[in-house]
gemmi code that builds the backbone of each chain (N, CA, C; Angstrom):
import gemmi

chains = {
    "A": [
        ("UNK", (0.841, -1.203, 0.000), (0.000, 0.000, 0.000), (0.874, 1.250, 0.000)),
        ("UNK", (0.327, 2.426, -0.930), (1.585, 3.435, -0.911), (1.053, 4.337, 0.406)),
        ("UNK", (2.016, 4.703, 0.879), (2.100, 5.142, 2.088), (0.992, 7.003, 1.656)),
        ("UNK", (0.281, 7.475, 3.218), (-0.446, 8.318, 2.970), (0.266, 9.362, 3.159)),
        ("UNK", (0.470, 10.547, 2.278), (1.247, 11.841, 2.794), (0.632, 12.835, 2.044)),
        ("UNK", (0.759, 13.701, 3.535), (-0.003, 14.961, 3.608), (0.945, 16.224, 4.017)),
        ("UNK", (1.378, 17.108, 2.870), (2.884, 18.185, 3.400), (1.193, 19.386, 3.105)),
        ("UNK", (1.859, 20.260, 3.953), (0.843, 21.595, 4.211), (1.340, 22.689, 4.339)),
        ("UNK", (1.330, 23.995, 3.389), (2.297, 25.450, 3.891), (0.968, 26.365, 4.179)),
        ("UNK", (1.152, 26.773, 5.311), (-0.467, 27.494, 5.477), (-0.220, 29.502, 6.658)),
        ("UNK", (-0.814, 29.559, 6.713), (-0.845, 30.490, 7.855), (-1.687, 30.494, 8.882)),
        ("UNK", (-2.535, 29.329, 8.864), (-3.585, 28.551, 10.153), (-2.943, 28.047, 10.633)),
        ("UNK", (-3.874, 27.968, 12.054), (-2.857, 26.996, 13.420), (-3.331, 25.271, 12.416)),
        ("UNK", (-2.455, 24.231, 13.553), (-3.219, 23.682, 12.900), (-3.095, 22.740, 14.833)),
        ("UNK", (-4.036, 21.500, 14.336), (-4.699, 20.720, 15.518), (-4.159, 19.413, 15.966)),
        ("UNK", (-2.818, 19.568, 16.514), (-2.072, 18.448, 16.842), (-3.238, 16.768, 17.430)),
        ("UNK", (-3.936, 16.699, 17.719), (-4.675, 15.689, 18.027), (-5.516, 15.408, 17.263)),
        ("UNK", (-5.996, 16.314, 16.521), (-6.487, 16.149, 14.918), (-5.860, 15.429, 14.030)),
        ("UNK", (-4.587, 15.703, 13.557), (-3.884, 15.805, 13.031), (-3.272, 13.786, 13.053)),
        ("UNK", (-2.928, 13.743, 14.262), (-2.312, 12.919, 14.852), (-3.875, 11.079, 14.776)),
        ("UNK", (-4.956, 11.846, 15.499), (-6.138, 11.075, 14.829), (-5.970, 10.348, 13.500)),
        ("UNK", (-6.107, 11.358, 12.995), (-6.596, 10.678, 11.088), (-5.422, 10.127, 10.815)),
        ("UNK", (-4.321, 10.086, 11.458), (-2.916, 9.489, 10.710), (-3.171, 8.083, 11.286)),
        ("UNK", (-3.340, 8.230, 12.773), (-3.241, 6.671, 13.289), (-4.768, 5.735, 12.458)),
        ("UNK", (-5.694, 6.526, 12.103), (-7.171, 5.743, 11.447), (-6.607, 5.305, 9.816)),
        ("UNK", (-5.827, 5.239, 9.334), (-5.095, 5.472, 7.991), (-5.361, 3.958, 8.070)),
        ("UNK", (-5.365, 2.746, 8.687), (-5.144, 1.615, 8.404), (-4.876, 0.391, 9.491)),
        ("UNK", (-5.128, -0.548, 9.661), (-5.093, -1.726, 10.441), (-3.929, -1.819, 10.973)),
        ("UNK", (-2.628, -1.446, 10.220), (-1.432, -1.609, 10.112), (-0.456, -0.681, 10.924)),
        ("UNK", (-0.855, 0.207, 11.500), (-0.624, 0.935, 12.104), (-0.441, 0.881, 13.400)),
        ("UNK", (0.761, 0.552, 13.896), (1.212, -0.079, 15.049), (1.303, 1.299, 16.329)),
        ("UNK", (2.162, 2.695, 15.404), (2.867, 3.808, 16.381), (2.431, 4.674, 15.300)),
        ("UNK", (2.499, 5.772, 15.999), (2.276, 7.190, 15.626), (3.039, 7.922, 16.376)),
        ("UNK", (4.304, 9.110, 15.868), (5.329, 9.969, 16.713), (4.762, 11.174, 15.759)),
        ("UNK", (5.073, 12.041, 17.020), (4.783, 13.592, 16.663), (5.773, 14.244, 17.160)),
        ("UNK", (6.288, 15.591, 15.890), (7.125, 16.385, 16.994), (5.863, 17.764, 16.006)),
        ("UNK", (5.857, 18.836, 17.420), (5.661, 20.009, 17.522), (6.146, 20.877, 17.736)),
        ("UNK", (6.731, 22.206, 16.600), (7.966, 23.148, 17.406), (7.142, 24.417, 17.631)),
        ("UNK", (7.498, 25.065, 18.602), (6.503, 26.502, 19.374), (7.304, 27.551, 19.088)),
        ("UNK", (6.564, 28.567, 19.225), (7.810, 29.751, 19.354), (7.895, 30.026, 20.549)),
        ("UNK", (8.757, 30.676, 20.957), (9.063, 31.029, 22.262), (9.866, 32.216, 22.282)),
        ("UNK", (8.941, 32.168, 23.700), (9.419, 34.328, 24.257), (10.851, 34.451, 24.221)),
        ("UNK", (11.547, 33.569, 24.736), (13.491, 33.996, 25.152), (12.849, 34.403, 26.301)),
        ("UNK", (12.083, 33.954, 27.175), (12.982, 34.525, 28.310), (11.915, 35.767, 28.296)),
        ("UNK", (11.155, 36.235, 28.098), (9.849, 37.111, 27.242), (10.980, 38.509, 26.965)),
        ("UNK", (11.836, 38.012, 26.403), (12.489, 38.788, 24.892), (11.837, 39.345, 23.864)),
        ("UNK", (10.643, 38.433, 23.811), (9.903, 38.275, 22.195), (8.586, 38.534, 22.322)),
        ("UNK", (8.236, 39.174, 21.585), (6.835, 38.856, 21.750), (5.953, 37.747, 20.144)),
        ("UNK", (6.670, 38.328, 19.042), (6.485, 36.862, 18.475), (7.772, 36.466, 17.192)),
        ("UNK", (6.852, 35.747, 16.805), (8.344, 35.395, 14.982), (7.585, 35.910, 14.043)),
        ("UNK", (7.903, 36.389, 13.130), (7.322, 36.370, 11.736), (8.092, 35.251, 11.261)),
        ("UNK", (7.649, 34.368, 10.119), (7.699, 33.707, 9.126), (7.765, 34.094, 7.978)),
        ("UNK", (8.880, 33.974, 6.951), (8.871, 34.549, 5.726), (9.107, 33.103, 5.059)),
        ("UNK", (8.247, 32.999, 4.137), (8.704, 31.543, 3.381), (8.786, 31.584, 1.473)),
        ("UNK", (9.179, 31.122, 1.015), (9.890, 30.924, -0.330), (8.105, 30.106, -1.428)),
        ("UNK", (7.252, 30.868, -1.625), (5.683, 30.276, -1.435), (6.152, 29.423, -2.879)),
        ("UNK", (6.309, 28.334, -3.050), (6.075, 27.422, -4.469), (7.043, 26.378, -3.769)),
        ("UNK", (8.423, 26.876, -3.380), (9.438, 26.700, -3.006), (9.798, 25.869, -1.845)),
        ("UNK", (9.052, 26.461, -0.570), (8.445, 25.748, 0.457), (7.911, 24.493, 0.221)),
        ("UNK", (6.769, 24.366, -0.726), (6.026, 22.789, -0.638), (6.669, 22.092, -1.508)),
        ("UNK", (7.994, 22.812, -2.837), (8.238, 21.834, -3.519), (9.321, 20.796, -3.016)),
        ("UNK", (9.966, 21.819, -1.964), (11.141, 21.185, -1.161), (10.918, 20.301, 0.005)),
        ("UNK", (9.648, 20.541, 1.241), (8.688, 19.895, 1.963), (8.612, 18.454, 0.873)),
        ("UNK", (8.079, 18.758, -0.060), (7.438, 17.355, -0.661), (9.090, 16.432, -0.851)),
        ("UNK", (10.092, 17.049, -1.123), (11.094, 16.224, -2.139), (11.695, 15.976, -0.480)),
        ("UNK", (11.790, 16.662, 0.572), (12.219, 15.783, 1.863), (11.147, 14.628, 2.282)),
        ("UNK", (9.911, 14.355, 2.268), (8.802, 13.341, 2.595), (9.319, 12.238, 1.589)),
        ("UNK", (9.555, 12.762, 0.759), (9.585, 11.220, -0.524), (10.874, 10.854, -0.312)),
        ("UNK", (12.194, 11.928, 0.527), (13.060, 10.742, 1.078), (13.285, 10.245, 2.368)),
        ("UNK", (12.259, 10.825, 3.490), (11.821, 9.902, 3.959), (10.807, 8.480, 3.949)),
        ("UNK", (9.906, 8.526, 3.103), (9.396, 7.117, 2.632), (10.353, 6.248, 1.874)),
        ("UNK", (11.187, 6.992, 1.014), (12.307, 6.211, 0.807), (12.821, 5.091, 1.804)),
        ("UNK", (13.129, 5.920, 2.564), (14.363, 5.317, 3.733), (13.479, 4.600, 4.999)),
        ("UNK", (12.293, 4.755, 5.732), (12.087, 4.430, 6.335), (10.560, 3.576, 5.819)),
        ("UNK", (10.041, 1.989, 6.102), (8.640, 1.928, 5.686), (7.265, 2.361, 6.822)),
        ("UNK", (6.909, 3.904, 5.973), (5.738, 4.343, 7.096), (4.683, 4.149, 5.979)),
        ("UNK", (3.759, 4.089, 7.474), (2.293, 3.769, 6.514), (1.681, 5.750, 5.723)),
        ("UNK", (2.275, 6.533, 7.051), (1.728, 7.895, 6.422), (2.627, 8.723, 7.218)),
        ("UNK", (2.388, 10.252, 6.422), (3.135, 10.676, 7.406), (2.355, 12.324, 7.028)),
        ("UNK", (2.537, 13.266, 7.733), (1.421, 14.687, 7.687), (2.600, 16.202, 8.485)),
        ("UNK", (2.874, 16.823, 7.212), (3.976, 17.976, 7.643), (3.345, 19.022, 7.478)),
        ("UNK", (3.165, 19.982, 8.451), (2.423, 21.177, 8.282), (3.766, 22.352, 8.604)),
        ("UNK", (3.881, 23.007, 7.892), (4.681, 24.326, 8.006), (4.169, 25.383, 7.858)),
        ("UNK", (3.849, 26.557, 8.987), (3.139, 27.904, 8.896), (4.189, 28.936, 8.713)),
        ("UNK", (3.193, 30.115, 8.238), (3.998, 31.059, 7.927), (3.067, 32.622, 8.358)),
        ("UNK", (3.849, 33.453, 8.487), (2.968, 34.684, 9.359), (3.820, 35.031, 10.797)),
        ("UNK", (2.608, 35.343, 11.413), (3.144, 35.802, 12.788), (2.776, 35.065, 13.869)),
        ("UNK", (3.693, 34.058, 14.218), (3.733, 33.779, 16.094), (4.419, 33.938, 16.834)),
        ("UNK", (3.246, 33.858, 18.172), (3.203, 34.431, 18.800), (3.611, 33.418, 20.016)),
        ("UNK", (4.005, 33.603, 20.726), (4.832, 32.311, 21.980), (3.665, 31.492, 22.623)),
        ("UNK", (3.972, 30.421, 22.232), (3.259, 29.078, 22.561), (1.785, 28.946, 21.075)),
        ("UNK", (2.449, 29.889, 19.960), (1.553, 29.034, 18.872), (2.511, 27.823, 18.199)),
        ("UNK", (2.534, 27.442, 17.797), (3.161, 25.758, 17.348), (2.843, 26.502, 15.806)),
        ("UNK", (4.637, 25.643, 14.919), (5.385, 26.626, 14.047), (5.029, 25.172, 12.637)),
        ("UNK", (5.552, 24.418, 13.110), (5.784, 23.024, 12.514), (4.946, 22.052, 13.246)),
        ("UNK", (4.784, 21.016, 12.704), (4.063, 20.211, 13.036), (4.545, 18.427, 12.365)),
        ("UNK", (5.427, 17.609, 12.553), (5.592, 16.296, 11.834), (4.276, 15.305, 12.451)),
        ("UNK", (4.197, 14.451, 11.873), (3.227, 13.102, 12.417), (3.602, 12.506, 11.585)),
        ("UNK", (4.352, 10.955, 12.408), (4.215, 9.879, 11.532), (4.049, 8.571, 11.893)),
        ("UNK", (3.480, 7.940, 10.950), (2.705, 6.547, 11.432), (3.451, 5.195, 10.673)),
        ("UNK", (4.040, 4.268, 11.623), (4.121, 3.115, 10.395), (4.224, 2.348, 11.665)),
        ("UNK", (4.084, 0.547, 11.288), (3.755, -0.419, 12.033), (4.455, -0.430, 12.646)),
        ("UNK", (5.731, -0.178, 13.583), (6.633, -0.137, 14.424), (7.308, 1.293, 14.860)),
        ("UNK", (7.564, 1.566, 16.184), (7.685, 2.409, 16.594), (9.030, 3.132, 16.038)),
        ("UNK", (10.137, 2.376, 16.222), (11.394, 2.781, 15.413), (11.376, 3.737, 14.253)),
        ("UNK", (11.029, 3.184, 13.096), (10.212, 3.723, 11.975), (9.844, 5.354, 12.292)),
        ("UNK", (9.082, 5.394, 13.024), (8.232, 6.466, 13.239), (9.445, 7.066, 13.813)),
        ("UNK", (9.495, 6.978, 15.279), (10.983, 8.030, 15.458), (11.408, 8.669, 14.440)),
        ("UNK", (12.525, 7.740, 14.235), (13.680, 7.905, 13.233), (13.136, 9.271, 12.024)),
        ("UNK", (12.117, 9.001, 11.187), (11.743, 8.975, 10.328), (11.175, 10.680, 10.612)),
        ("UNK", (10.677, 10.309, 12.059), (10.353, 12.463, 12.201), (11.554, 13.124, 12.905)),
        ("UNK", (12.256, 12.537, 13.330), (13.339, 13.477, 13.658), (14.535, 13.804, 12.251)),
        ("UNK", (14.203, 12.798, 11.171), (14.703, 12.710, 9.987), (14.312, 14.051, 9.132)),
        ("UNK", (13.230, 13.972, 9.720), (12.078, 15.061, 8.610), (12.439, 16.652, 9.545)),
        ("UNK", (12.402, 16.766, 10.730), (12.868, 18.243, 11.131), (13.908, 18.267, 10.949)),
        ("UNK", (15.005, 17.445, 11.502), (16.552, 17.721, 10.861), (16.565, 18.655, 9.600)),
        ("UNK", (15.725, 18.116, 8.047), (15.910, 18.049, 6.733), (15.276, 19.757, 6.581)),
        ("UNK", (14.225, 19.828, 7.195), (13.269, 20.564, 7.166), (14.095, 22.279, 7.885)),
        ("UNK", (14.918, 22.069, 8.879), (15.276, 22.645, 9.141), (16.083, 23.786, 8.076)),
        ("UNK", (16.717, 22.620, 7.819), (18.104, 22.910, 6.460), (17.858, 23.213, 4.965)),
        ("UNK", (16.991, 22.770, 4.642), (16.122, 23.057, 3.648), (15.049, 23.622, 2.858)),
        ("UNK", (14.190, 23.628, 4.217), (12.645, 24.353, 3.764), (13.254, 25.775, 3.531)),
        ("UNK", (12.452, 26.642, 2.865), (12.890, 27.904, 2.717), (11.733, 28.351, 3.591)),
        ("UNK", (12.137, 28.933, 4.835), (11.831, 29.927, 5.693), (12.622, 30.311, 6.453)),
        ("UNK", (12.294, 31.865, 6.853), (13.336, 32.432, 7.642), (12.744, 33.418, 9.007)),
        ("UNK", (13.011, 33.113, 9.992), (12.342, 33.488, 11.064), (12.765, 35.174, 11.733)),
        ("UNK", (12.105, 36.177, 11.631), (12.376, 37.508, 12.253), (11.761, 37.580, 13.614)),
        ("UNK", (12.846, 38.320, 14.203), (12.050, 38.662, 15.932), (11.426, 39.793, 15.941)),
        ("UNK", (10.378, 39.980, 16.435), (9.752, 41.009, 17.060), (9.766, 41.131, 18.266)),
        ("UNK", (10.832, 42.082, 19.025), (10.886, 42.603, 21.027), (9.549, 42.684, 20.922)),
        ("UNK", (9.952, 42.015, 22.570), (8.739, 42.697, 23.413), (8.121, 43.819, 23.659)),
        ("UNK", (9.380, 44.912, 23.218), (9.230, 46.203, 23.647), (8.959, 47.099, 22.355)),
        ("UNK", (8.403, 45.985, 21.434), (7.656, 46.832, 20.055), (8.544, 47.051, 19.343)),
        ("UNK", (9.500, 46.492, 18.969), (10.788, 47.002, 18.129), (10.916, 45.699, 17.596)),
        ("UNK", (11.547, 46.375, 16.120), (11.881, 44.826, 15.404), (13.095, 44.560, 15.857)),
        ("UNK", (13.414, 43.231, 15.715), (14.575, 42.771, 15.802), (15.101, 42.170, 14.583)),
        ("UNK", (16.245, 41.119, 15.704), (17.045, 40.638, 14.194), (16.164, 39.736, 13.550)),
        ("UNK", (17.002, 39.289, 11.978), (16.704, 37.871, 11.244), (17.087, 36.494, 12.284)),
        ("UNK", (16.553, 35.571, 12.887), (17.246, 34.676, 13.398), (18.351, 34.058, 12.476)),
        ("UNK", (19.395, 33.608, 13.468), (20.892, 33.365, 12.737), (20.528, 31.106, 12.641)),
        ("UNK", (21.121, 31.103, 11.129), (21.091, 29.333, 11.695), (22.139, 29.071, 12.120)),
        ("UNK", (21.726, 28.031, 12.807), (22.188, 27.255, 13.600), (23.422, 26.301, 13.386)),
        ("UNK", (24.712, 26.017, 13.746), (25.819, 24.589, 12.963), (25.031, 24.261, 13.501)),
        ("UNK", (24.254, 23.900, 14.442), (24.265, 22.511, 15.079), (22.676, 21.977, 14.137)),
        ("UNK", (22.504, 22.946, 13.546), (21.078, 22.191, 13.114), (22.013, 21.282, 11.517)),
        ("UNK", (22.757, 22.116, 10.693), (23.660, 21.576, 9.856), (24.409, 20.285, 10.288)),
        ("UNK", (25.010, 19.951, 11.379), (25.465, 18.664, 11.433), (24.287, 17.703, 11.842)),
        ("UNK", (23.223, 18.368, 12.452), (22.165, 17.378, 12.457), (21.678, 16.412, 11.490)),
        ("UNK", (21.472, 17.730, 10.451), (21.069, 17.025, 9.132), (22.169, 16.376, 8.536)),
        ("UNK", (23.248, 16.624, 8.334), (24.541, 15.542, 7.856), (24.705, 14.388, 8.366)),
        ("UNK", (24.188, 14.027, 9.807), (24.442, 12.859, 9.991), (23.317, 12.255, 9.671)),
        ("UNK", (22.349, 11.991, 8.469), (21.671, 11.705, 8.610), (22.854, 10.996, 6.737)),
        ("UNK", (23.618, 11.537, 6.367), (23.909, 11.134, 5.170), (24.688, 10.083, 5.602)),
        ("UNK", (25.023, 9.868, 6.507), (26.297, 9.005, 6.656), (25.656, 7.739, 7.114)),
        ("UNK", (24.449, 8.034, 8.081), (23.667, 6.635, 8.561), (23.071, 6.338, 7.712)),
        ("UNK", (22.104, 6.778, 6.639), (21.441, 6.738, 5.515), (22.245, 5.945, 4.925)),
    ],
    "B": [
        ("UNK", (22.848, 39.174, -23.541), (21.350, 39.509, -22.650), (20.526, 38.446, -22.260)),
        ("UNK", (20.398, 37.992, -21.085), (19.140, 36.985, -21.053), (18.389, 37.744, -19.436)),
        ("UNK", (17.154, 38.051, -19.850), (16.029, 38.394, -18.874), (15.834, 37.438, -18.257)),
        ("UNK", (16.352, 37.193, -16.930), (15.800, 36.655, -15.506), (15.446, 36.790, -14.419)),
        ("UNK", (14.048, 36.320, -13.950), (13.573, 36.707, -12.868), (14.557, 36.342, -11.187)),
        ("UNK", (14.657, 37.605, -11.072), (15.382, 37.281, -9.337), (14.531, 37.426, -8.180)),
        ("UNK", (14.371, 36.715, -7.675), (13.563, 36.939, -6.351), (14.563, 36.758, -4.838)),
        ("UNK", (14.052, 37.740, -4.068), (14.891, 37.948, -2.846), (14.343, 37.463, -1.697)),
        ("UNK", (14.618, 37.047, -0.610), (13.858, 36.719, 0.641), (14.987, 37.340, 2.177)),
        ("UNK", (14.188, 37.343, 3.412), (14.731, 37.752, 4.510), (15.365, 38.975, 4.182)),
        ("UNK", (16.716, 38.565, 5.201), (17.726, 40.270, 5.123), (18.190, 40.465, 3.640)),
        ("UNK", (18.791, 39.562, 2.790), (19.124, 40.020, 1.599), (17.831, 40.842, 0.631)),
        ("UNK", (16.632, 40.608, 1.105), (15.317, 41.521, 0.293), (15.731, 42.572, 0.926)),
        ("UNK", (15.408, 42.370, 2.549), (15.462, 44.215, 2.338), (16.685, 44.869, 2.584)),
        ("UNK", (18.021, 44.087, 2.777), (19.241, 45.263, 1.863), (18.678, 45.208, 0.769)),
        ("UNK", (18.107, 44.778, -0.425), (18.686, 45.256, -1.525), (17.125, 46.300, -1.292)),
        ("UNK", (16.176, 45.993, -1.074), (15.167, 46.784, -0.917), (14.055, 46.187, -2.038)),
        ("UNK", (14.231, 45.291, -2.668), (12.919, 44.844, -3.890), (12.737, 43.198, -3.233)),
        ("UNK", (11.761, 42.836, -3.364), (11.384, 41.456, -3.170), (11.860, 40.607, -4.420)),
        ("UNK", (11.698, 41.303, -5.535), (12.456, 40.343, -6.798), (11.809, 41.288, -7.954)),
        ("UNK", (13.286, 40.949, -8.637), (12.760, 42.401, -10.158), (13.472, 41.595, -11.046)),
        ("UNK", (13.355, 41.992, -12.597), (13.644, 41.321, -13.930), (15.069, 41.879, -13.964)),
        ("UNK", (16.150, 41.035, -14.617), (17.391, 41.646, -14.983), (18.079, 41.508, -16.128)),
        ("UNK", (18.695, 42.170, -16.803), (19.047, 41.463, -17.857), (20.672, 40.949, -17.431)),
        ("UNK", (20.657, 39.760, -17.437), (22.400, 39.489, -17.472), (22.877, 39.321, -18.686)),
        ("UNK", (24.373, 39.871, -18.638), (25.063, 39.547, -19.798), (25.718, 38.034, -19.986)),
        ("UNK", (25.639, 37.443, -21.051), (25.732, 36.000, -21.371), (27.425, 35.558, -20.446)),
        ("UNK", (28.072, 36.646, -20.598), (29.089, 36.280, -19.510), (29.218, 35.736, -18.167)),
        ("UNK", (28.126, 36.085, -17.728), (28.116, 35.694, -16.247), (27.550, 34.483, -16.537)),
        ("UNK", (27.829, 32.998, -16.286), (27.572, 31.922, -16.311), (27.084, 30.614, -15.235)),
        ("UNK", (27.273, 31.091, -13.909), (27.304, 30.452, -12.472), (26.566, 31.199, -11.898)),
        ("UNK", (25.871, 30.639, -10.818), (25.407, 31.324, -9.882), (26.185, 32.303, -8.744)),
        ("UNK", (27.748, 31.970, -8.501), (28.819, 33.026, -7.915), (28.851, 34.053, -8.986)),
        ("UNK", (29.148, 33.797, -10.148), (29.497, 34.829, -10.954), (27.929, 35.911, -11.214)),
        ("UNK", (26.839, 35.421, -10.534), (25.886, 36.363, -10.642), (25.920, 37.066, -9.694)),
        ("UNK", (26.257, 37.019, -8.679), (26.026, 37.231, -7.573), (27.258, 38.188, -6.920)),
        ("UNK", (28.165, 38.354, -7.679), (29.357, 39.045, -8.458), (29.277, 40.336, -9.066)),
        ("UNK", (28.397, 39.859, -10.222), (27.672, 41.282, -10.821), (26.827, 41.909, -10.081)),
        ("UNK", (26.355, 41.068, -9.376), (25.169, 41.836, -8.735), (25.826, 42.893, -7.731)),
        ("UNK", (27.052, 42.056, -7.307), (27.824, 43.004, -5.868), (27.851, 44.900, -6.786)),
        ("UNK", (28.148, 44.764, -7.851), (28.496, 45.558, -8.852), (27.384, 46.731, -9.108)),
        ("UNK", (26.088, 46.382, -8.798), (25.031, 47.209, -9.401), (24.699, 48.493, -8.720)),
        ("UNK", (25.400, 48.630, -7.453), (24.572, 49.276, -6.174), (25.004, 48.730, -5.290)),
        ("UNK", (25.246, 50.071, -4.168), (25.750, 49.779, -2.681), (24.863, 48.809, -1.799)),
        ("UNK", (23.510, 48.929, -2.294), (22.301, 47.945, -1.614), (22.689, 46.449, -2.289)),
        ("UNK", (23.259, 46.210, -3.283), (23.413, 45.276, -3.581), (24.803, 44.197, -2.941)),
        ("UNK", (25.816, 45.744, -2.877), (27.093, 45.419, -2.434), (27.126, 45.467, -0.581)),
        ("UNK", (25.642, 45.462, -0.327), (25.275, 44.802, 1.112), (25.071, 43.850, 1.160)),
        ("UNK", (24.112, 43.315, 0.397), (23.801, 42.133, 0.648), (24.375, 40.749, 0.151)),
        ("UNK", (25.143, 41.244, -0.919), (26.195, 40.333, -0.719), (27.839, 40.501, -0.005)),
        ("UNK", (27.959, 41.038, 0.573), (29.247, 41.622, 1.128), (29.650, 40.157, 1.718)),
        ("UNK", (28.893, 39.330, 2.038), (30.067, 37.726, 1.756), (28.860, 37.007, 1.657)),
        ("UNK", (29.307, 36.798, 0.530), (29.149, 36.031, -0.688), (28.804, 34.492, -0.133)),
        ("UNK", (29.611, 34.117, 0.697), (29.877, 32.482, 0.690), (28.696, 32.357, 1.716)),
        ("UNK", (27.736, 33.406, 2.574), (26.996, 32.906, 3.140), (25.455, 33.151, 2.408)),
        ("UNK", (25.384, 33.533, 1.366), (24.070, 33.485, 0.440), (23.874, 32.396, -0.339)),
        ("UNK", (22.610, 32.015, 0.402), (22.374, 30.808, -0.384), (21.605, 30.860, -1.758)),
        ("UNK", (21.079, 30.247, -2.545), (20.528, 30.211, -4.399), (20.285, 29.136, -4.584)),
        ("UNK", (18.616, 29.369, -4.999), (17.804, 28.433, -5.769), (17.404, 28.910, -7.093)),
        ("UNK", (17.265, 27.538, -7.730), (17.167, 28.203, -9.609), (16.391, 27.053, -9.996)),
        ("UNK", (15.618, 28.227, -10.411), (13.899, 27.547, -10.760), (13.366, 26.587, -9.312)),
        ("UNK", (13.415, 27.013, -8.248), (12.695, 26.573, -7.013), (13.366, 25.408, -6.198)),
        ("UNK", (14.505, 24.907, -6.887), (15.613, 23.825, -6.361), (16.654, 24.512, -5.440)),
        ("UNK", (17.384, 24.016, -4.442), (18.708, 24.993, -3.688), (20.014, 24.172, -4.810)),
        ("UNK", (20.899, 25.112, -5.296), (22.094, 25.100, -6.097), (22.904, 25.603, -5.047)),
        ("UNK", (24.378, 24.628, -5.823), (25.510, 25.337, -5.160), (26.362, 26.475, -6.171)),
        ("UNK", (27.159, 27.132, -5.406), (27.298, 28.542, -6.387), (28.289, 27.991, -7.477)),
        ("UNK", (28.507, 26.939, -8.130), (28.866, 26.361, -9.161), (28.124, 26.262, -10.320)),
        ("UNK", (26.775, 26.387, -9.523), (25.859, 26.049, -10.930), (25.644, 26.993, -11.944)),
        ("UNK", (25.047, 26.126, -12.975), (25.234, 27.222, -14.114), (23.556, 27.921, -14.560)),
        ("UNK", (23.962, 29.032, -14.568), (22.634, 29.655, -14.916), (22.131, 29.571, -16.265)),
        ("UNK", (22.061, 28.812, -16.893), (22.163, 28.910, -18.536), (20.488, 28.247, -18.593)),
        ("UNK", (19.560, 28.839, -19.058), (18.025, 27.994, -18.999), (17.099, 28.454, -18.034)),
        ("UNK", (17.865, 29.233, -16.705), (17.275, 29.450, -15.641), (16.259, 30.438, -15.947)),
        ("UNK", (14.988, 30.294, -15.251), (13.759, 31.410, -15.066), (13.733, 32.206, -14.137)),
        ("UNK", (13.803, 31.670, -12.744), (13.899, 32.042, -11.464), (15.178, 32.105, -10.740)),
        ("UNK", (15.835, 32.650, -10.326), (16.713, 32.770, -8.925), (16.528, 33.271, -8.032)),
        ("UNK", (16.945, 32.568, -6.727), (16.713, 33.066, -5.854), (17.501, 33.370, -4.741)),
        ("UNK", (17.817, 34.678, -4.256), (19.130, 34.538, -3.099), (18.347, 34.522, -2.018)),
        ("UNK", (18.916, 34.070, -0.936), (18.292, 34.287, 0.366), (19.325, 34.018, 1.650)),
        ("UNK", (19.217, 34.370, 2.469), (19.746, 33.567, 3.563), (19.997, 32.076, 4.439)),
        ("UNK", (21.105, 31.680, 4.961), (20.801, 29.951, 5.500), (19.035, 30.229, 5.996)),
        ("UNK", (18.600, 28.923, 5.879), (17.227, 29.022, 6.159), (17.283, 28.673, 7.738)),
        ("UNK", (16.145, 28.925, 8.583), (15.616, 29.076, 9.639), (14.485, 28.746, 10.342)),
        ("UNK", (13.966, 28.113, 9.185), (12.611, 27.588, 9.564), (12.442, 26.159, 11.021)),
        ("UNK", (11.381, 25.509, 10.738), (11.121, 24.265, 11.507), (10.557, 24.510, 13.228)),
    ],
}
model = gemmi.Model(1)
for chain_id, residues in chains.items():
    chain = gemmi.Chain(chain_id)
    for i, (resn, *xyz) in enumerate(residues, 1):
        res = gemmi.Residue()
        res.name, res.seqid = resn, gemmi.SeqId(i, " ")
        for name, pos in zip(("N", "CA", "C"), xyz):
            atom = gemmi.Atom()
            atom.name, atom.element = name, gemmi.Element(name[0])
            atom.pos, atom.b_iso = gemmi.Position(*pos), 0.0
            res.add_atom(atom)
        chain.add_residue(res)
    model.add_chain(chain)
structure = gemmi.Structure()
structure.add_model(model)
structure.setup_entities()
């Protein structure tokens, strides 16, 4: 059965238990379901939120070409990537992975595979807005999100 | 002469100050470094945002390239910053 996938670029929240539902109902076969959810956050109430600037064609064509190498590499029954874009605000949820396949391993692997990739790849770029009504900087990336995703070539 | 669309994102949009405008390059410039070269060339807003070079990243026609690639066919480019998302 070809596996179910659902990539999403939106500016709606979206409904982690929703979300997470319809993935595990996908099929008999469906042993585990792993979720990761990333939030924004104050710093410390530094912030009051992120803007999101994203690459609009660019975003889902690159989203889609990381999902198809994770089904590659790992066998899931489905898997559901939501990436927003706009303004949040601390404690709205930014990203969203879910993935489902008959063993738990699988699933892990396979979403921490997908933010690693997602990180490094998706085209978005996160701006701060202070607390104190002033823009701030572009957020800077991260090495450590770069060797994240590299070791994923070497175990691969 | 070949008319190509450039599109900008994050800090490199607004140094240069346009989200993405038509250009004509001359058939000389052949790579995506060597555009990005000329571009240093056009304007001090330009010669901001690339003022190093090796940390702007480029996609052509909606794919990420390394600055080796060749622009020859291309519709779209795109500079932007390491991404940040997730």
């Amino acid at each position: 059965m070809q596996p179910r996938l659902i990539f999403r670029v939106q500016a709606e929240p979206f409904d982690l238990a929703q979300e997470v539902k319809a993935l595990a109902a996908i099929g008999d076969d469906v042993g585990a379901v792993a979720s990761f959810t990333g939030y924004c956050r104050s710093e410390g109430g530094r912030l009051a939120a992120l803007e999101l600037e994203h690459y609009p064609g660019m975003a889902e064509e690159e989203i889609g070409r990381v999902v198809q190498d994770a089904v590659t590499r790992w066998p899931l029954s489905g898997l559901t990537v939501i990436h927003r874009f706009g303004m949040m605000r601390p404690g709205d949820g930014i990203v969203l992975v879910v993935t489902a396949s008959s063993h738990r391993t699988a699933a892990f692997e396979a979403a921490e595979f997908l933010m690693d990739y997602l990180k490094t790849r998706a085209p978005f770029w996160k701006k701060e807005h202070r607390a104190d009504g002033s823009i701030g900087e572009w957020v800077e990336a991260k090495d450590f999100d770069d060797k994240a995703a590299e070791r994923w070539q070497t175990l691969g | 002469m070949t008319e190509i669309k450039l599109i900008y994102f994050a800090w490199v949009r607004e140094r240069i100050g346009l989200a993405e405008e038509r250009v004509d390059v001359p058939h000389s410039v052949a790579t995506v470094a060597e555009l990005a070269s000329w571009l240093q060339g056009r304007g001090e807003e330009y010669a901001y945002a690339f003022e190093n070079p090796a940390i702007v990243r480029a996609a052509i026609d909606r794919k990420h390239v390394k600055p080796d690639a060749t622009i020859a066919g291309a519709r779209e480019i795109a500079f932007f910053p390491p991404m940040t998302g997730g």
